[in-house]
N, C-alpha and C positions, 0 to 999 in steps of 0.2 A: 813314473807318473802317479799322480795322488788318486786316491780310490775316487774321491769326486768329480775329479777330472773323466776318468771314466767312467762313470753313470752319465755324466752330462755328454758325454760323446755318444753312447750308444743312445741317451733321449733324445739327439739332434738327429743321427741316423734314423730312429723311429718317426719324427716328428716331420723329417724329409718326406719320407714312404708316407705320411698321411697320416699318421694314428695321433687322434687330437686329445688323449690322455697323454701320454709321451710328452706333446710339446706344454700340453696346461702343467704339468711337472716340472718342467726343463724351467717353463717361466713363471714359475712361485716358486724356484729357490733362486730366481734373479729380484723378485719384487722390493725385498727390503734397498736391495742398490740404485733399482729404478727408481724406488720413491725419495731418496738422499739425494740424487744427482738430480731429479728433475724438481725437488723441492730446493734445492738450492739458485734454481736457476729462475725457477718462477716465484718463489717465495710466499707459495699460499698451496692449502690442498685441493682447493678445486680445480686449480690450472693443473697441478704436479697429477690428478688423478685424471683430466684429460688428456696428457699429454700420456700420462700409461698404456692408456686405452686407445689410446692412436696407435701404438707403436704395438701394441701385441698385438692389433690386427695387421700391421705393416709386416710383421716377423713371420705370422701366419701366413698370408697372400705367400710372402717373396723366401720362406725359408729354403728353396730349392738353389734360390742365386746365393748362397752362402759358400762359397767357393771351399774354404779349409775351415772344419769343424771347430778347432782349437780358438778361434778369433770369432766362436759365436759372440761370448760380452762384449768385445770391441764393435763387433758389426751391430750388435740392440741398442749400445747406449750413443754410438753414433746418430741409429735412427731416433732415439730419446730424444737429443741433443738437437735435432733439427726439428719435431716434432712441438719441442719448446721454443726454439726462437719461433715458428712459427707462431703459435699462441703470443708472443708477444708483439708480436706482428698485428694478428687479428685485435689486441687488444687497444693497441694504439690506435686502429683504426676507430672505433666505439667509443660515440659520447655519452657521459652518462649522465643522465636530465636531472634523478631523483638517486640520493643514495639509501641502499637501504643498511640498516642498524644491521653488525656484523653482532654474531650469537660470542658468547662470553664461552670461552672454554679454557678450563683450568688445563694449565702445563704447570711443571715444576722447574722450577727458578733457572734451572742448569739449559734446559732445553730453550725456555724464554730467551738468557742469558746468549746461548749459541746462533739463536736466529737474530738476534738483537748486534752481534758481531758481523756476520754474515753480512748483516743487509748495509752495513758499515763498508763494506771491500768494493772492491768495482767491479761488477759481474764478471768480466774476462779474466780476473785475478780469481774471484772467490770459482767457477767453473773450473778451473786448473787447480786450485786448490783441494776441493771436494774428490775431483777424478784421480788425483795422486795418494789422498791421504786419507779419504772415506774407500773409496773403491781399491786405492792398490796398482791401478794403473802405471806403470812405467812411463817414463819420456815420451818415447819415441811410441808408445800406446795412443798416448794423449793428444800430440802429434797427427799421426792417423787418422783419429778422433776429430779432431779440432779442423784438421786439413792447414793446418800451420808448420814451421819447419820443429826440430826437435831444438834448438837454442831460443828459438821462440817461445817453448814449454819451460824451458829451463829460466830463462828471463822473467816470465808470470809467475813461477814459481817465488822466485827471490823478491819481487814487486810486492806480491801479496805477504809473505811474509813479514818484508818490510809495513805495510798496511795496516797487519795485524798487531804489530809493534806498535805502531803508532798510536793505534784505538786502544790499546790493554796503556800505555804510559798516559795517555789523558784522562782515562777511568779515574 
């Protein structure tokens, strides 16, 4: 077992028992992954940082129904994961009358470039892609995650790639 793996076990053990340093630890060496996965899925920071703050308070409330410590990541970014469609739920619902001027923030070209491919895939493809190949997720993780079969994972996988194909040959 990797030494990180056991820190994050005994912060989940602490963070079970109530101690709310423990679990603010546990979930600021998860934040960089929550903000990938849910910036992938919502494709702006203000959704990606509601849907964070939904889910750390979801993790806190329900951290006792965490059945096997080991499937803490799969159990957060599942609740991510729904935390987001939701937001895109509420969004569809919302008209908007007046749009207001979005503030100009400098990225560098690579990062532009990445979100600029991203927004290219089809959500179901680029979600599987992020969860496999940002995060590290396995199949049948993703699977789990998704609530889909694990050939289903494997299928998105090869879609999106092929997607990605596509958009880098017409460039």
């Amino acid at each position: 077992m990797v030494i990180n793996d056991i820190n994050n076990e005994i912060l989940i053990q602490k963070a079970k028992m109530g101690n709310p340093d423990a679990f603010t630890e546990l979930m600021n060496s998860q934040m960089q992954n929550m903000y990938r996965t849910a910036k992938a899925i919502l494709m702006n920071d203000e959704d990606a940082a509601d849907a964070i703050q939904d889910t750390l308070l979801i993790c806190w409330k329900k951290i006792n129904e965490l059945k096997v410590d080991r499937y803490f990541k799969t159990w957060m970014t599942k609740i991510l994961i729904n935390n987001c469609y939701g937001i895109i739920r509420r969004n569809r619902r919302i008209t908007y009358t007046d749009e207001l001027p979005e503030k100009v923030i400098e990225d560098n070209a690579s990062n532009i470039e990445w979100r600029e491919t991203l927004s290219a895939i089809d959500e179901k493809y680029r979600v599987v892609l992020i969860l496999f190949y940002s995060e590290g997720f396995r199949t049948k993780e993703i699977a789990k995650i998704l609530g889909i079969t694990d050939s289903a994972v494997r299928t998105r996988l090869s879609r999106g790639r092929e997607q990605l194909r596509e958009y880098y040959n017409t460039q």
